[in-house]
C-alpha positions as a Markdown table, in Angstrom:
| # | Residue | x | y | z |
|---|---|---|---|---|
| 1 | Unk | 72.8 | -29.5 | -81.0 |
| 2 | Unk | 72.3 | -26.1 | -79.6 |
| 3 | Unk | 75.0 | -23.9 | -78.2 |
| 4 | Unk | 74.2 | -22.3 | -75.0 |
| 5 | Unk | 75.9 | -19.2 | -73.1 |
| 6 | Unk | 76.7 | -21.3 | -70.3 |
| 7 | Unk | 77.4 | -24.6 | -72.3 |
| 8 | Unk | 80.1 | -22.4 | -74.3 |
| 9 | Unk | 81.5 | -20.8 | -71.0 |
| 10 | Unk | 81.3 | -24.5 | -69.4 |
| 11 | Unk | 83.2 | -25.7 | -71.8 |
| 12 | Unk | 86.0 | -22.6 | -72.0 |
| 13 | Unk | 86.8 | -23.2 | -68.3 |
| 14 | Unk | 90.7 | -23.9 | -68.2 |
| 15 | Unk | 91.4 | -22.1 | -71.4 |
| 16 | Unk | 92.2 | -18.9 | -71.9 |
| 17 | Unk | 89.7 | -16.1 | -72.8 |
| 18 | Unk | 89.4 | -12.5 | -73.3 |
| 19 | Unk | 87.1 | -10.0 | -71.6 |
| 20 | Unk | 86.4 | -6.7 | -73.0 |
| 21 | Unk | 85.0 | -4.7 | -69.8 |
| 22 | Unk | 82.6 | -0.9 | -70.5 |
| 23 | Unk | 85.7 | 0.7 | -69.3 |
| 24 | Unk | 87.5 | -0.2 | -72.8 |
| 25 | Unk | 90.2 | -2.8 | -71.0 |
| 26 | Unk | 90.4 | -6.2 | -72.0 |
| 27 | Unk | 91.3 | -8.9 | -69.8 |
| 28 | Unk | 93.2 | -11.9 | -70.9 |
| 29 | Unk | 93.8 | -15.1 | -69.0 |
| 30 | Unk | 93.0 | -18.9 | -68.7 |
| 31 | Unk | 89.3 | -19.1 | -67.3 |
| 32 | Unk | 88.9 | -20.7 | -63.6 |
| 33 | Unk | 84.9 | -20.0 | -62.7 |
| 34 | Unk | 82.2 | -18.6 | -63.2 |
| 35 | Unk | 78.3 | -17.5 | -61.7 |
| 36 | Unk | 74.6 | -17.5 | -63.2 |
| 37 | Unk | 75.6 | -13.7 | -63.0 |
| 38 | Unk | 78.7 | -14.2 | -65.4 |
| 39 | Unk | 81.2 | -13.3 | -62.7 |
| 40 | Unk | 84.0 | -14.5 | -63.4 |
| 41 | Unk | 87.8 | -15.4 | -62.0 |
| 42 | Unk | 90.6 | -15.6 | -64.3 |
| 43 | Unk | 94.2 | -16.7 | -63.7 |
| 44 | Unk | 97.4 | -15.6 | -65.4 |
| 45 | Unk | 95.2 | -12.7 | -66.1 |
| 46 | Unk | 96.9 | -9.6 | -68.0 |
| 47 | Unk | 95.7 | -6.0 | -68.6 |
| 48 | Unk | 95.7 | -5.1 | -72.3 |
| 49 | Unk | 94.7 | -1.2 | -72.6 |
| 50 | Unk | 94.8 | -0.2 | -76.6 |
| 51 | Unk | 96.6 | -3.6 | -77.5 |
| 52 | Unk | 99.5 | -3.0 | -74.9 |
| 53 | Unk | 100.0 | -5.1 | -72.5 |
| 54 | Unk | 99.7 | -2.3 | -69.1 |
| 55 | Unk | 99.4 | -5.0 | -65.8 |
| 56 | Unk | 99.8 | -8.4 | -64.7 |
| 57 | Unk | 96.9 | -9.0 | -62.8 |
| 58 | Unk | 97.6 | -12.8 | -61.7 |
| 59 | Unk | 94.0 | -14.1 | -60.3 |
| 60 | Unk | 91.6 | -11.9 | -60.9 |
| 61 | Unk | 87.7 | -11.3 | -60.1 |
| 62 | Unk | 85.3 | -9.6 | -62.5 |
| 63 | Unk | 81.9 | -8.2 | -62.0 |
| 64 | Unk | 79.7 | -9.7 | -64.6 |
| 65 | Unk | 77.9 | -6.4 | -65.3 |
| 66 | Unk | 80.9 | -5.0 | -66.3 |
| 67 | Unk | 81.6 | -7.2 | -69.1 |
| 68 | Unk | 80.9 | -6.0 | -72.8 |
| 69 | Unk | 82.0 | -9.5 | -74.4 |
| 70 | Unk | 83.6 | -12.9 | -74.2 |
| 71 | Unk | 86.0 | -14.4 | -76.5 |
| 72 | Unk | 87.9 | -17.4 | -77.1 |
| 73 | Unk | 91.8 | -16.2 | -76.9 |
């Protein structure tokens, strides 16, 4: 079976992610939805700046082209 980006992000939706953004932050929280643009809301999203945790962010909006990469948490 072949993986797709959107099959993988399909099937991350409810779970928790991280999202490294150009800026260097990385976002952590559970995954709510997303667009063909990889826009993205997260809930019970946190703020990590250099490992440290810096804000709770609650639900969240990202720009997909500010998104470096995606990861499973």
């Amino acid at each position: 079976m072949e993986l797709r980006p959107f099959d993988t992000l399909n099937d991350s939706k409810g779970k928790g992610i991280i999202v490294e953004l150009k800026s260097g932050k990385q976002l952590i929280g559970k995954l709510k939805s997303f667009d063909q643009h990889v826009n993205m809301v997260l809930t019970d999203c946190e703020e990590k700046v250099s490992g440290e945790t810096t804000r709770k962010l609650g639900v969240t909006f990202i720009r997909g082209d500010t998104i470096i990469f995606i990861s499973t948490a």
